[in-house]
N, C-alpha and C positions, 0 to 999 in steps of 0.2 A: 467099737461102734458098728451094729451089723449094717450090712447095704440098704439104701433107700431102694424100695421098689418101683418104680414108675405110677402105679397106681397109686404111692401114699402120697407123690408132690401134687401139689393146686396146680392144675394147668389153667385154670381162668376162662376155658371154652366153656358158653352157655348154648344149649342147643333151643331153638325156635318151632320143634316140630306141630307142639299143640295148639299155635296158634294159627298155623298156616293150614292145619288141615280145618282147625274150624270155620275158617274163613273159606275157604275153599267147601265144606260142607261133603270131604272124605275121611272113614274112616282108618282106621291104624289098619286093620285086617286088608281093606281093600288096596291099600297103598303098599301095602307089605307084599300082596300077590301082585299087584301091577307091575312093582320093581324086580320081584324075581329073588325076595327075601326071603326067610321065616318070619312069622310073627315074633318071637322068642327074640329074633336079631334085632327088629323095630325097635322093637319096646325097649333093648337095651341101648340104642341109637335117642332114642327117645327121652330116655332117665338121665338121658348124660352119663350111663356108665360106660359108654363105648370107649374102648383103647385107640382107636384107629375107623378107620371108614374109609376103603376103596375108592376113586376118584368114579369110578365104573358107578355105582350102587352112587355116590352123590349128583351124577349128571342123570341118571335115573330119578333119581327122587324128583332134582328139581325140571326135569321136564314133564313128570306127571302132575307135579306143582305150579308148571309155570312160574317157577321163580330163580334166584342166582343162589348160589353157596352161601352167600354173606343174609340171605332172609332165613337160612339154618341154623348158622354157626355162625357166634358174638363173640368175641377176646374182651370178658371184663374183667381188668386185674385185679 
């Protein structure tokens, strides 16, 4: 049986990104440059394809968000 790669298990994290900037009434681009991102990087933070995410880049986000880690990132099993 060949090795499970990390990207093939369900990790159950949902990411909250589109709804906080619509509420907020910021775009992806301007959030992307305000953090110190790529757009390119967002967007996969965004999709839920991200592998990982710096603690750096999430206190970044959520201060340009005014919000906590957990209005980002859900654990739905």
């Amino acid at each position: 049986m060949p090795p499970t790669r990390d990207d093939d298990v369900p990790h159950g994290i949902t990411v909250h990104l589109d709804e906080l900037l619509t509420e907020r009434g910021i775009t992806m681009t301007a959030l992307a440059e305000r953090v110190g991102i790529t757009l390119a990087n967002m967007s996969i933070l965004k999709t839920g394809k991200a592998r990982a995410i710096r603690f750096s880049t999430l206190s970044a986000i959520c201060a340009e968000l005014d919000c906590q880690p957990g209005d980002i990132l859900r654990f739905d099993p």
